[in-house]
TIVO-2410 file (N, C-alpha, C; in nm, 3 decimals):
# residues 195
REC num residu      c1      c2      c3 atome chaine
REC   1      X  19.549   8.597  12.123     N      A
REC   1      X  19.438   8.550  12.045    CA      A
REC   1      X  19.452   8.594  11.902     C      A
REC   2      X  19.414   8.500  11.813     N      A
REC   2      X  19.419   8.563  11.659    CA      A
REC   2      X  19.283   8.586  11.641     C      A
REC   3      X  19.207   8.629  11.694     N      A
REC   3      X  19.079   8.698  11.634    CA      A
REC   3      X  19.091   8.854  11.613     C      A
REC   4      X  19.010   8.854  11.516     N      A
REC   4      X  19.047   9.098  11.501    CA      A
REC   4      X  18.930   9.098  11.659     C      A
REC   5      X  18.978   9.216  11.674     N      A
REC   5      X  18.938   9.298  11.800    CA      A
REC   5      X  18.775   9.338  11.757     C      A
REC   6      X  18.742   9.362  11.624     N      A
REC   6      X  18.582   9.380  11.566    CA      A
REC   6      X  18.549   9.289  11.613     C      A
REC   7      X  18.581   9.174  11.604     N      A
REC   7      X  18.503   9.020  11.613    CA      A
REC   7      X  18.505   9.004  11.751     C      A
REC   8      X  18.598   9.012  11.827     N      A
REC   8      X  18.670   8.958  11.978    CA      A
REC   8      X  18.555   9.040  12.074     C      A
REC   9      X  18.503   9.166  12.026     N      A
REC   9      X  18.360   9.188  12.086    CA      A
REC   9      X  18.252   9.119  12.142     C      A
REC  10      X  18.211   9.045  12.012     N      A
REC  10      X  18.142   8.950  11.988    CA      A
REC  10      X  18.117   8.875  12.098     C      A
REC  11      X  18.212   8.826  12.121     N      A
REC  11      X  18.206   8.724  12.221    CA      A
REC  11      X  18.268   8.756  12.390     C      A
REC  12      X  18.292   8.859  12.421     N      A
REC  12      X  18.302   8.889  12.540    CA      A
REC  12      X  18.165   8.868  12.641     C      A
REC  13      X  18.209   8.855  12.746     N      A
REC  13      X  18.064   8.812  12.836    CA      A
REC  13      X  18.001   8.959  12.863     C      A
REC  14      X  17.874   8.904  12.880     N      A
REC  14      X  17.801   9.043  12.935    CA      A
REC  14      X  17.822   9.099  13.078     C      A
REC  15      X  17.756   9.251  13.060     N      A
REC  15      X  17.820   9.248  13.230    CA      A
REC  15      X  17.721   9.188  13.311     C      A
REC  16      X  17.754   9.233  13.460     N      A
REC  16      X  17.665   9.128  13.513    CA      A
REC  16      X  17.511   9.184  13.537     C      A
REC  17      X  17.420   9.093  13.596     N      A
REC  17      X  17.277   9.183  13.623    CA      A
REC  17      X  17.257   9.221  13.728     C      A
REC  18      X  17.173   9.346  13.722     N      A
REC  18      X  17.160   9.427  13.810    CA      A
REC  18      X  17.094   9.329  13.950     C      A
REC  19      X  17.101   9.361  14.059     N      A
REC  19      X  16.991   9.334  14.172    CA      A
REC  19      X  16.905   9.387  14.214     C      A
REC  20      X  16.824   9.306  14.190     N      A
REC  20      X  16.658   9.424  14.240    CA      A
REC  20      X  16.650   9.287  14.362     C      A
REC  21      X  16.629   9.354  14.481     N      A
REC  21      X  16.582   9.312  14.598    CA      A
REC  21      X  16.432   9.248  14.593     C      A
REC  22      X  16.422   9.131  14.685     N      A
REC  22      X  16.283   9.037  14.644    CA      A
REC  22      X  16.159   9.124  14.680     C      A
REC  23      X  16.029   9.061  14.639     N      A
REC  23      X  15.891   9.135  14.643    CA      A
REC  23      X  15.876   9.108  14.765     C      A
REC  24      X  15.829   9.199  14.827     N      A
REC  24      X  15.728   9.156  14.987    CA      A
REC  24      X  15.600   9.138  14.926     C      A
REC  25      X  15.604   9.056  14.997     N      A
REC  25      X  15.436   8.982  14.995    CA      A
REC  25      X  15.334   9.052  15.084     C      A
REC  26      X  15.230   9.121  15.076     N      A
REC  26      X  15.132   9.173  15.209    CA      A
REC  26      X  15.070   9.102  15.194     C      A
REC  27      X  14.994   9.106  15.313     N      A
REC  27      X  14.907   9.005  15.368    CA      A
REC  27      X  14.776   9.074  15.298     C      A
REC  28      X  14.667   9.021  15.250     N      A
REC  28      X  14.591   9.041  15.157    CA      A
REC  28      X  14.455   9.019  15.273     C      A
REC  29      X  14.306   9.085  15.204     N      A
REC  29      X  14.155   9.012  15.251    CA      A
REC  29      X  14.177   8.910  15.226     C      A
REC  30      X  14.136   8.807  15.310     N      A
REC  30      X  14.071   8.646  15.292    CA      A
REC  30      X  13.971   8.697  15.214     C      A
REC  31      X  13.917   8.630  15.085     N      A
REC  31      X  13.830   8.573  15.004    CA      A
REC  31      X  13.692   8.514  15.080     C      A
REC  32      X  13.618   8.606  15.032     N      A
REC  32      X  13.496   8.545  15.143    CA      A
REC  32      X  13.347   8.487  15.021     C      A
REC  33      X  13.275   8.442  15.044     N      A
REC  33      X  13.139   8.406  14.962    CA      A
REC  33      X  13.046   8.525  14.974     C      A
REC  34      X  12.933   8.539  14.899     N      A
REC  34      X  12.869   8.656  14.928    CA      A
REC  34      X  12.744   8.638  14.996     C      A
REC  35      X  12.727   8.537  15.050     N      A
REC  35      X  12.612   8.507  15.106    CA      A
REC  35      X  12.592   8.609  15.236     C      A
REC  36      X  12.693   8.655  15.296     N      A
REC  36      X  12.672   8.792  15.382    CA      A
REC  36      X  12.612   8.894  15.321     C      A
REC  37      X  12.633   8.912  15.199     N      A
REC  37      X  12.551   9.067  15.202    CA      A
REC  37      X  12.430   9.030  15.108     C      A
REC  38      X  12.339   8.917  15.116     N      A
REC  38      X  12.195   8.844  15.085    CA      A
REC  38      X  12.122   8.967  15.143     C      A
REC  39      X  12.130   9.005  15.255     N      A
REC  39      X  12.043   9.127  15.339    CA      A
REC  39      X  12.076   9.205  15.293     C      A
REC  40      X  12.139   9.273  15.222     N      A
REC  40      X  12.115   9.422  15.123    CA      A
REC  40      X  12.031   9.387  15.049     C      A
REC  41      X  12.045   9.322  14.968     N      A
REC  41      X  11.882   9.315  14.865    CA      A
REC  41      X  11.778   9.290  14.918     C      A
REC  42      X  11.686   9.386  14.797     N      A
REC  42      X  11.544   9.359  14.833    CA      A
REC  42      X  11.472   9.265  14.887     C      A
REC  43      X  11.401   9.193  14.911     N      A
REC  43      X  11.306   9.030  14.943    CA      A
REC  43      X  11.230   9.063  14.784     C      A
REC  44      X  11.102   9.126  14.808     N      A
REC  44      X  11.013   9.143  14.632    CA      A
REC  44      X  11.094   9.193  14.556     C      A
REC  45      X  11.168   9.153  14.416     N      A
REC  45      X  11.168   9.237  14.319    CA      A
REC  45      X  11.059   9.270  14.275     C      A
REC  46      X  11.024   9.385  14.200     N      A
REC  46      X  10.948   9.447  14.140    CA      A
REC  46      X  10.951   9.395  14.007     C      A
REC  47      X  10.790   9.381  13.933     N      A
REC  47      X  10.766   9.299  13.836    CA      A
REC  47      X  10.862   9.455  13.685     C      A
REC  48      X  10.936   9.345  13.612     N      A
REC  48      X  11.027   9.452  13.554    CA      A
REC  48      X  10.934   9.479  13.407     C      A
REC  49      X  10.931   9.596  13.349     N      A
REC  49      X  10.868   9.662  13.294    CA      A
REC  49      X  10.932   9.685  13.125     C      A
REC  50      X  10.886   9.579  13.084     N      A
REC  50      X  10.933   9.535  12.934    CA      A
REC  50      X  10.940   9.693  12.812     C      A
REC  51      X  10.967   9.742  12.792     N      A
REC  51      X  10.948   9.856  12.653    CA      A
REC  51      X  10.938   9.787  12.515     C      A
REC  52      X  10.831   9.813  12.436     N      A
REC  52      X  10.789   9.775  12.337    CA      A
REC  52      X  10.931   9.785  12.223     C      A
REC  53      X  10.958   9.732  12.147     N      A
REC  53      X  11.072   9.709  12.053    CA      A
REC  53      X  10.992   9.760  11.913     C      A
REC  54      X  11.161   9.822  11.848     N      A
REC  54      X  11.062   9.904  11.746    CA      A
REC  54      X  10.970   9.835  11.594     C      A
REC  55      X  11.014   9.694  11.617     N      A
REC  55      X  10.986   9.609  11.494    CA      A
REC  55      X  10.820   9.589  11.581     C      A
REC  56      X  10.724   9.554  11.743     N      A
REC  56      X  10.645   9.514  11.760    CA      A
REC  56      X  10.553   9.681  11.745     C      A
REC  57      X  10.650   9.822  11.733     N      A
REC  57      X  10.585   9.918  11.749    CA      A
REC  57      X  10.481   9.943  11.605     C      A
REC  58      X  10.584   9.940  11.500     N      A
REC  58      X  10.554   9.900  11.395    CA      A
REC  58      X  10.435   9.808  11.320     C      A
REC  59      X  10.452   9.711  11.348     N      A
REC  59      X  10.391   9.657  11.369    CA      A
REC  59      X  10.172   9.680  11.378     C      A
REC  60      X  10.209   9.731  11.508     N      A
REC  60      X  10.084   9.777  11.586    CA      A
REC  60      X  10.041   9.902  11.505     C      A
REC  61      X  10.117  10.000  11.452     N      A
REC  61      X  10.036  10.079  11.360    CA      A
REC  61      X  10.079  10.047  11.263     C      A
REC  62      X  10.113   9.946  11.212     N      A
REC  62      X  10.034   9.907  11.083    CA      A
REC  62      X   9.895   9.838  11.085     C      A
REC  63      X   9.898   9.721  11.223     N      A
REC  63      X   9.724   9.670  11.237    CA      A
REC  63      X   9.669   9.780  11.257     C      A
REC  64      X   9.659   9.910  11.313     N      A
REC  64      X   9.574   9.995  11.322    CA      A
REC  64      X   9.570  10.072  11.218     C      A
REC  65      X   9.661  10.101  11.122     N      A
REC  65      X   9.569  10.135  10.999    CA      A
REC  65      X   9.520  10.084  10.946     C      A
REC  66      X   9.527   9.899  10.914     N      A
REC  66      X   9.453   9.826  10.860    CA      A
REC  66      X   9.308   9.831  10.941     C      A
REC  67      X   9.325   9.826  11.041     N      A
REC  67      X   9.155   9.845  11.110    CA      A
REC  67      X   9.121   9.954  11.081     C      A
REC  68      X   9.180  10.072  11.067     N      A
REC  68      X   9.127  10.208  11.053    CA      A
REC  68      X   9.084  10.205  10.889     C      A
REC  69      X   9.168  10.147  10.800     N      A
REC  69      X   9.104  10.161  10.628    CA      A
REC  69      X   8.996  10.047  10.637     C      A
REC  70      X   8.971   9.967  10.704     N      A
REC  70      X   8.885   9.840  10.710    CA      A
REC  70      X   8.776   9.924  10.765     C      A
REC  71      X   8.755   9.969  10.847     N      A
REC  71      X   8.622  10.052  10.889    CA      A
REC  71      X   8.574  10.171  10.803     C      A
REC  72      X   8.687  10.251  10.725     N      A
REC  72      X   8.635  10.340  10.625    CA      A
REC  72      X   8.583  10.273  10.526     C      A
REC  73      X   8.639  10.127  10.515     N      A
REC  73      X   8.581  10.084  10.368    CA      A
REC  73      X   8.423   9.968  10.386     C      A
REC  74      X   8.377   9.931  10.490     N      A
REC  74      X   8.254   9.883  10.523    CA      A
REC  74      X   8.176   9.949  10.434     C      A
REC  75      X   8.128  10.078  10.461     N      A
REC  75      X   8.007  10.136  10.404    CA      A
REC  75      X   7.991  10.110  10.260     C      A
REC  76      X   8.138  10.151  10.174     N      A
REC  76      X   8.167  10.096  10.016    CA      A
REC  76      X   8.168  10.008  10.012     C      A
REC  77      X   8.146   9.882  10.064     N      A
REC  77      X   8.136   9.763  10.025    CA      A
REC  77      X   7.985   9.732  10.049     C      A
REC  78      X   7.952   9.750  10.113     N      A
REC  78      X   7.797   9.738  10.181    CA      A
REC  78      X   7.731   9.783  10.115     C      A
REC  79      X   7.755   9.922   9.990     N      A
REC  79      X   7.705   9.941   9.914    CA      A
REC  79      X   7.725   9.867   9.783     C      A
REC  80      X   7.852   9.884   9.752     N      A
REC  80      X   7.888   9.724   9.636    CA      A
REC  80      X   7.821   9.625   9.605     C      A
REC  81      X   7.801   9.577   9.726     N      A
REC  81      X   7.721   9.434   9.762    CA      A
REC  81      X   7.560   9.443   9.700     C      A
REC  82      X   7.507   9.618   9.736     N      A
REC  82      X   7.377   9.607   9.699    CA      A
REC  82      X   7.369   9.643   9.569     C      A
REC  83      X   7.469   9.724   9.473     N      A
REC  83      X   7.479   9.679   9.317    CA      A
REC  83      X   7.434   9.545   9.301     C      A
REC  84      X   7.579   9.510   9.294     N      A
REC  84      X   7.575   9.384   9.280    CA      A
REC  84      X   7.434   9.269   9.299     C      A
REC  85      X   7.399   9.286   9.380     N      A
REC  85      X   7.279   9.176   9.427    CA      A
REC  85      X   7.164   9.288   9.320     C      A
REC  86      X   7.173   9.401   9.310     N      A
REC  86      X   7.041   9.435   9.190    CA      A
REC  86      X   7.097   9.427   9.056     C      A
REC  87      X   7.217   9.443   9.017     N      A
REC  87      X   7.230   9.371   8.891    CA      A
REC  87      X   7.214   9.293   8.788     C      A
REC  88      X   7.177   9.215   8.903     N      A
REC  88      X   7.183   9.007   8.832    CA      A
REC  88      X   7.270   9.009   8.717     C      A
REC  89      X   7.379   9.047   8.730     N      A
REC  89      X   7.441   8.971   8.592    CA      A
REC  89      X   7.485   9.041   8.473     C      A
REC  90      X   7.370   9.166   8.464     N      A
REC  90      X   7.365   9.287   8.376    CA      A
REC  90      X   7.449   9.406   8.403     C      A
REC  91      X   7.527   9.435   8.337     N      A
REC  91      X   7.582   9.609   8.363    CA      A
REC  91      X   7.567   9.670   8.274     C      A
REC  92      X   7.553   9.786   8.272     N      A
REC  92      X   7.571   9.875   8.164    CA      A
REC  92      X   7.524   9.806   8.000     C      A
REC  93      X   7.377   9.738   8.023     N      A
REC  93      X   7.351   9.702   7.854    CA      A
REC  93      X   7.438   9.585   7.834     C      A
REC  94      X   7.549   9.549   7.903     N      A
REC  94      X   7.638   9.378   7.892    CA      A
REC  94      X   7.570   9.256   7.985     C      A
REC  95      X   7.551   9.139   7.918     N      A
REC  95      X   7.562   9.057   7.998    CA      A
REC  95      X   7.667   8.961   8.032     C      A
REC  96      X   7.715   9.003   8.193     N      A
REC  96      X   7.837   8.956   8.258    CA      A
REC  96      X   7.863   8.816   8.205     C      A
REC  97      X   7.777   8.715   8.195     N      A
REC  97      X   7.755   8.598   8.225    CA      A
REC  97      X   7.878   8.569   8.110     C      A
REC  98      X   7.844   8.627   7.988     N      A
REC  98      X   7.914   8.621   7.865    CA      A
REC  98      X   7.973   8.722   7.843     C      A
REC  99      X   8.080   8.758   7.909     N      A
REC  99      X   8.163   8.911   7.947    CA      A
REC  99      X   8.305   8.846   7.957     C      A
REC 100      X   8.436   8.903   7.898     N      A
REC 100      X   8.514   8.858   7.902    CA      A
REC 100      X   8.595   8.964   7.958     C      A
REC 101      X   8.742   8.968   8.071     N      A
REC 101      X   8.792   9.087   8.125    CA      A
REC 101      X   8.927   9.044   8.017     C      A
REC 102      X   8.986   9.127   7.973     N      A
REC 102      X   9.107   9.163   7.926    CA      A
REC 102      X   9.193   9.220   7.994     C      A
REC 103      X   9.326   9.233   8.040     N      A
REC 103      X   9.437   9.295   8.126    CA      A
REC 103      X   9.530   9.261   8.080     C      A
REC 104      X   9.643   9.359   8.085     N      A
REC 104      X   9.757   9.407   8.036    CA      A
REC 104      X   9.752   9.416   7.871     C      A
REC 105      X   9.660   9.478   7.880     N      A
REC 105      X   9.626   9.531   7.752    CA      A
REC 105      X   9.756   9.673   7.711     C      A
REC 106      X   9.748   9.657   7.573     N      A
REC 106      X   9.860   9.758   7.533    CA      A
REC 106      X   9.798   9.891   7.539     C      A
REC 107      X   9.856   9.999   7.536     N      A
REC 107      X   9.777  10.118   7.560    CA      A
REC 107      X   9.729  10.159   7.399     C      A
REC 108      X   9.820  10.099   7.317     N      A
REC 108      X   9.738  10.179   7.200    CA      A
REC 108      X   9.670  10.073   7.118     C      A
REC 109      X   9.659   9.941   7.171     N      A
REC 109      X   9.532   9.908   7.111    CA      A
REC 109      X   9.399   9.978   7.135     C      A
REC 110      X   9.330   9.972   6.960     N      A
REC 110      X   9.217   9.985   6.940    CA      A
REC 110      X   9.107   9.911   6.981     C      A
REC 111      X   8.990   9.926   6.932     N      A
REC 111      X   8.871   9.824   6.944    CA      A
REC 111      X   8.851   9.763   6.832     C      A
REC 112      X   8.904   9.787   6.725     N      A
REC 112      X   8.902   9.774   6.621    CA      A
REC 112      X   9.005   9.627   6.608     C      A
REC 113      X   9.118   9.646   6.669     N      A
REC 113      X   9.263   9.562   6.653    CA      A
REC 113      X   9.163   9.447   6.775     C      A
REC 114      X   9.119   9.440   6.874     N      A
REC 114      X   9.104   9.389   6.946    CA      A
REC 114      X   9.013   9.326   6.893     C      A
REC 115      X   8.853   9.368   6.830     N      A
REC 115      X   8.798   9.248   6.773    CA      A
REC 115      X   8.816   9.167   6.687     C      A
REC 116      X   8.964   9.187   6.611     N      A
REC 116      X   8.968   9.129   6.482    CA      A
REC 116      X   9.052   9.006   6.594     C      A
REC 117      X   9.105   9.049   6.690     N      A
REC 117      X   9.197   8.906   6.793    CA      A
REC 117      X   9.091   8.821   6.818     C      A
REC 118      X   8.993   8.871   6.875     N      A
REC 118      X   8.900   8.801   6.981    CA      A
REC 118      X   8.792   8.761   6.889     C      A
REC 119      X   8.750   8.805   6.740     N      A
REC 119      X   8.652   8.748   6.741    CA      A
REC 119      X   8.659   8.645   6.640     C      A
REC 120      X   8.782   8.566   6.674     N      A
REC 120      X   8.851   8.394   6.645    CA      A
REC 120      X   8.801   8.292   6.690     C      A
REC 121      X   8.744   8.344   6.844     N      A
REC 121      X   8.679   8.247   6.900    CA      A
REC 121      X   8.524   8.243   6.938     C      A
REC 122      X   8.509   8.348   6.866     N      A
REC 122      X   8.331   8.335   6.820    CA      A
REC 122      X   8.262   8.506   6.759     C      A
REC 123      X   8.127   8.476   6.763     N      A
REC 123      X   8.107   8.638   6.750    CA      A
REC 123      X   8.088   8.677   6.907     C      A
REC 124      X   8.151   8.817   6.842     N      A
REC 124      X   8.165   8.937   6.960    CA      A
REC 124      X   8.037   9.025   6.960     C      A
REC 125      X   8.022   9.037   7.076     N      A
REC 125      X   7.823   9.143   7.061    CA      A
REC 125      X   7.895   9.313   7.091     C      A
REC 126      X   7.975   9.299   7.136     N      A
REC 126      X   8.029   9.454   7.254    CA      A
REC 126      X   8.199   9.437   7.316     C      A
REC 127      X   8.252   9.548   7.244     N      A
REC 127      X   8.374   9.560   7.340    CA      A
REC 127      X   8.369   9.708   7.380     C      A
REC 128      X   8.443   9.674   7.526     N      A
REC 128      X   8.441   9.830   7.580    CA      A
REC 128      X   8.603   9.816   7.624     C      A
REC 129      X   8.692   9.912   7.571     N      A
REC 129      X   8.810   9.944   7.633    CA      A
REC 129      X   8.799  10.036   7.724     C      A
REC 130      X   8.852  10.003   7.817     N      A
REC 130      X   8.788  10.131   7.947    CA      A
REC 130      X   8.917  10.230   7.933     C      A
REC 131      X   8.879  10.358   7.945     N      A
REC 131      X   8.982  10.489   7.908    CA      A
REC 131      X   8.936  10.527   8.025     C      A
REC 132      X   9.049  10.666   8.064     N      A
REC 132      X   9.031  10.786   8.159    CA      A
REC 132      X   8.971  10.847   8.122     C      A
REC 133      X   8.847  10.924   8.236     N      A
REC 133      X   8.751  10.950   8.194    CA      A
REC 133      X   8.827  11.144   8.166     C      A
REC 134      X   8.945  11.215   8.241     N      A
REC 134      X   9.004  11.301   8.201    CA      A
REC 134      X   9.057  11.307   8.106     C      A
REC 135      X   9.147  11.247   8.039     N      A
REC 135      X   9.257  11.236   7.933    CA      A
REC 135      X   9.212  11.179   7.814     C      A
REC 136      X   9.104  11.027   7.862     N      A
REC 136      X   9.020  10.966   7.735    CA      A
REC 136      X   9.145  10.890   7.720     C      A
REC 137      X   9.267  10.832   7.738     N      A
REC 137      X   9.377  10.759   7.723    CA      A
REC 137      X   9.310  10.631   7.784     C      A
REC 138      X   9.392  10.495   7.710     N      A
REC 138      X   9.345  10.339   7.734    CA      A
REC 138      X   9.409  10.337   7.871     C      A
REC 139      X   9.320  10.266   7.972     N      A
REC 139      X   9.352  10.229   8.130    CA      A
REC 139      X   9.429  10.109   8.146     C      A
REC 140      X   9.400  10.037   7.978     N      A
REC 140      X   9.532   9.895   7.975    CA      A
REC 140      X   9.431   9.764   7.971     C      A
REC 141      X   9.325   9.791   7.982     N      A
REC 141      X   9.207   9.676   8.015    CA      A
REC 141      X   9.065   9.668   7.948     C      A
REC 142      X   9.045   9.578   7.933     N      A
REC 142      X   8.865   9.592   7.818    CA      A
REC 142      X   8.796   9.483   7.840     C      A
REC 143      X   8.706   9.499   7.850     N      A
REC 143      X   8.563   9.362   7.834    CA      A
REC 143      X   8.543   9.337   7.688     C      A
REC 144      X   8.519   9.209   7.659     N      A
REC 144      X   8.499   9.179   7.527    CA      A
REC 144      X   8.382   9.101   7.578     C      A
REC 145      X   8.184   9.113   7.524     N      A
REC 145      X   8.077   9.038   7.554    CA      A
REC 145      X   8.105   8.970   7.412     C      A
REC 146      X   8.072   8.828   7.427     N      A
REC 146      X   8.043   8.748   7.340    CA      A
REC 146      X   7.921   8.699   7.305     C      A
REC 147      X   7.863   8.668   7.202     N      A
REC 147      X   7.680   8.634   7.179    CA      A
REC 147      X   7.658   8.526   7.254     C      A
REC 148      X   7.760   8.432   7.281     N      A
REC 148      X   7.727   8.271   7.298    CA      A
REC 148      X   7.826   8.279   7.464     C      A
REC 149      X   7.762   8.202   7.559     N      A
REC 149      X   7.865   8.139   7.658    CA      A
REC 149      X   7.969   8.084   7.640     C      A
REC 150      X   7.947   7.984   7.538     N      A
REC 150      X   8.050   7.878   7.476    CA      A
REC 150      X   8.157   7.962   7.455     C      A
REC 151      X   8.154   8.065   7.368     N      A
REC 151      X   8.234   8.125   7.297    CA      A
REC 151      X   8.319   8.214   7.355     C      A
REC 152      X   8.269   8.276   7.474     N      A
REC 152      X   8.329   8.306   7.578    CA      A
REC 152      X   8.449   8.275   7.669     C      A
REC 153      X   8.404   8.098   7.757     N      A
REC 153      X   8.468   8.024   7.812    CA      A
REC 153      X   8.600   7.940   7.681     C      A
REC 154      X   8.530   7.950   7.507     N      A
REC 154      X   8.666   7.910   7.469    CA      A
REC 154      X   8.736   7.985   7.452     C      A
REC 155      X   8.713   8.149   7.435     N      A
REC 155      X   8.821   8.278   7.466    CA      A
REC 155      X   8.905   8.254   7.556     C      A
REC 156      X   8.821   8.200   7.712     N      A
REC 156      X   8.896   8.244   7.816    CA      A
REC 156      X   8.997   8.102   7.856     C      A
REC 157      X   9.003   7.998   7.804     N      A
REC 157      X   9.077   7.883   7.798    CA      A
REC 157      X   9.217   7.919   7.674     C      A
REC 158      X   9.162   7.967   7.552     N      A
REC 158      X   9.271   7.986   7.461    CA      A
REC 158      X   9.321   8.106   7.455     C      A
REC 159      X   9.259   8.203   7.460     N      A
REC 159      X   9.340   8.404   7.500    CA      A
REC 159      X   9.451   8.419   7.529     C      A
REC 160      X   9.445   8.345   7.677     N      A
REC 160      X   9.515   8.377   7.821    CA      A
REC 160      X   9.670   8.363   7.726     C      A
REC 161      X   9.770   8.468   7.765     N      A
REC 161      X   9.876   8.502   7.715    CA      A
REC 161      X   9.925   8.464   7.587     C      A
REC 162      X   9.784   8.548   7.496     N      A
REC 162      X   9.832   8.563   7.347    CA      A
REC 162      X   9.898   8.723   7.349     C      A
REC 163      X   9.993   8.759   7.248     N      A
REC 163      X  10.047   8.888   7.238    CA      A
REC 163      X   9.949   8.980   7.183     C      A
REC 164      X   9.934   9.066   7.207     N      A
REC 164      X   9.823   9.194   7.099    CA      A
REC 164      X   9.953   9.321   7.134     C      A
REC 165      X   9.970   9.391   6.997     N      A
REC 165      X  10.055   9.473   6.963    CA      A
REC 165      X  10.181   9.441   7.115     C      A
REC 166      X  10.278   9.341   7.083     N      A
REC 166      X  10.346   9.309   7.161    CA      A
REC 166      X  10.343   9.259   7.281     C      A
REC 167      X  10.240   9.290   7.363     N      A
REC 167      X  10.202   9.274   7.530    CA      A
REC 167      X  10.110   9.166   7.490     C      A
REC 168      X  10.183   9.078   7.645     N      A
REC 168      X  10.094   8.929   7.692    CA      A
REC 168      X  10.002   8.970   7.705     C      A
REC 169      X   9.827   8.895   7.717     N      A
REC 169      X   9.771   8.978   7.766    CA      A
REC 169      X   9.709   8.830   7.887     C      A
REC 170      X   9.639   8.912   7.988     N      A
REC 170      X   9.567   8.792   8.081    CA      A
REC 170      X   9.402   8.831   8.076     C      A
REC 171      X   9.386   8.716   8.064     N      A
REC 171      X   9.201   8.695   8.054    CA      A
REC 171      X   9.140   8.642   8.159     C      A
REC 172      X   9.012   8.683   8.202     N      A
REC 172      X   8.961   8.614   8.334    CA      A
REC 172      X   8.801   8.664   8.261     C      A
REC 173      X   8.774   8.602   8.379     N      A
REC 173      X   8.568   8.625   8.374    CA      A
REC 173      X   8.558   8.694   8.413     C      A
REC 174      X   8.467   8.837   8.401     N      A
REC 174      X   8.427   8.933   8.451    CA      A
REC 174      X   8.342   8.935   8.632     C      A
REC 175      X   8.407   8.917   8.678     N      A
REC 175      X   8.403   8.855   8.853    CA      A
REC 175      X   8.282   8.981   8.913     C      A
REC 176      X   8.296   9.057   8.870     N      A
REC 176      X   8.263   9.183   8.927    CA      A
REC 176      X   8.087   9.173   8.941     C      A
REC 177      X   8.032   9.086   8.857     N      A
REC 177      X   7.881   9.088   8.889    CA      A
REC 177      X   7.851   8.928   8.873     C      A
REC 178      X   7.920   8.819   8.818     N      A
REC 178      X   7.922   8.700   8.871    CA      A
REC 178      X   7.955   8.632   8.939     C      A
REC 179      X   8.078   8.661   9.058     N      A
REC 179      X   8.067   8.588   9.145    CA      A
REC 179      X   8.053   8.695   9.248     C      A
REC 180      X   7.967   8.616   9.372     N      A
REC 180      X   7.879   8.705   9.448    CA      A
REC 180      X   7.985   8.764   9.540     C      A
REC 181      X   8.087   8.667   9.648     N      A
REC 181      X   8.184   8.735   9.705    CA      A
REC 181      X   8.295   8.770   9.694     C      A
REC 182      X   8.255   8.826   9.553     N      A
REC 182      X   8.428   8.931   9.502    CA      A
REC 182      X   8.410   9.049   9.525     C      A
REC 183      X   8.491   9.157   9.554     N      A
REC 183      X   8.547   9.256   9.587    CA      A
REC 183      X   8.647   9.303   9.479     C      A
REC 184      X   8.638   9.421   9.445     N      A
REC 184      X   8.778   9.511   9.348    CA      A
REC 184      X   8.872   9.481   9.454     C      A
REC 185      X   8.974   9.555   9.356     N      A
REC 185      X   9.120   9.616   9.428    CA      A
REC 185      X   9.050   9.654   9.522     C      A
REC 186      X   9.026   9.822   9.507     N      A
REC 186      X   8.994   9.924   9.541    CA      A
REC 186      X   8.942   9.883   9.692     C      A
REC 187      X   8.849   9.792   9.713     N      A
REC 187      X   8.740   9.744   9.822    CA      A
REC 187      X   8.854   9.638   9.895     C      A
REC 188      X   8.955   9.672   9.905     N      A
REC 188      X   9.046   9.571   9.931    CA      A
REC 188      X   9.020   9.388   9.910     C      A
REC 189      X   8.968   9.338   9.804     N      A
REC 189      X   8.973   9.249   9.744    CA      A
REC 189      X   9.074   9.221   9.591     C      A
REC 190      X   9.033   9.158   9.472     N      A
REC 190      X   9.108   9.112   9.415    CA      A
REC 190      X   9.172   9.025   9.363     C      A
REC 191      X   9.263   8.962   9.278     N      A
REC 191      X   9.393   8.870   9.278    CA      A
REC 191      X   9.505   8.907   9.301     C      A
REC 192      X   9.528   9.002   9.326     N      A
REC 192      X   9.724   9.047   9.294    CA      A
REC 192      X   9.756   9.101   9.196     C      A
REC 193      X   9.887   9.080   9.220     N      A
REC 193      X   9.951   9.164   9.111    CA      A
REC 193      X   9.973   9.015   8.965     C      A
REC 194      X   9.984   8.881   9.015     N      A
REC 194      X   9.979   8.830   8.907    CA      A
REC 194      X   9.853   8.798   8.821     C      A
REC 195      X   9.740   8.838   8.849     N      A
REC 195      X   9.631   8.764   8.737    CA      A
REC 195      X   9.609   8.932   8.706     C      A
***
């Protein structure tokens, strides 16, 4: 042969393969249905016994603190209600009727800066910026009474998100002694966080 002996490797046959003697087969269980062992089980199952999940646990005390702050807060409202109904309209020397609420008021507006805004849209009789009654610092919010109704309702149509020392501000009607079934925050009533 002219092949090199490196190469002539290559191609030699393999040796041969080993013998492994065939599998015995055993004879195996026949495959049966289970309808024979129906008589181990019970006849009644027993009615199975659900565990509360932690999102319905949740849940449930949160309605129960809402019922639990809902029953502390009856009596304060029940009293609210009877302000309110002896009021008529009047608070503190203002009349609501012609009462304007101010919110998101800047903290360092004055009363001074504030009537020169507001009293564009008519004369002003009374502004009260409401402060802490500890610190005496602005709470962010003020009533502006106007002499006239008119002058009032055109505040509260043109106001609504003019800037005063930078901050939008939002205007509404003083709810608190004119309309009969409003509620504060506080009394869990309100608008939210947007008005």
């Amino acid at each position: 042969m002219l092949i090199p002996p490196h190469l002539r490797a290559t191609f030699m046959p393999n040796p041969p393969l080993l013998h492994i003697p065939p599998v015995q087969h055993r004879r195996k269980h026949p495959i049966t249905g289970v309808s024979g062992l129906l008589s181990h089980f019970e006849k009644e199952t027993s009615e199975r016994v659900l565990q509360p999940t932690p999102q319905i646990l949740k849940e449930r005390r949160k309605a129960l603190k809402q019922e639990k702050h809902q029953k502390e807060l009856e009596p304060l409202i029940e009293t609210y209600r009877k302000e309110q109904k002896e009021s008529g309209g009047e608070h503190k020397g203002m009349n609501c009727y012609n009462t304007l609420f101010i919110g998101r008021l800047a903290y360092e507006v004055t009363e001074r800066k504030l009537l020169r805004e507001m009293e564009s849209f008519g004369p002003v009789k009374d502004i009260r910026i409401i402060k802490d009654s500890k610190e005496g610092k602005s709470r962010g919010y003020a009533f502006v009474e106007y002499e006239h109704e008119e002058d009032m309702k055109r505040a509260y149509r043109a106001a609504d998100g003019i800037r005063i020392e930078g901050r939008e501000i939002v205007v509404d009607v003083e709810r608190g002694h004119t309309v009969p079934s409003w509620l504060p925050r506080r009394l869990g009533g309100g608008l939210g966080g947007t008005r």
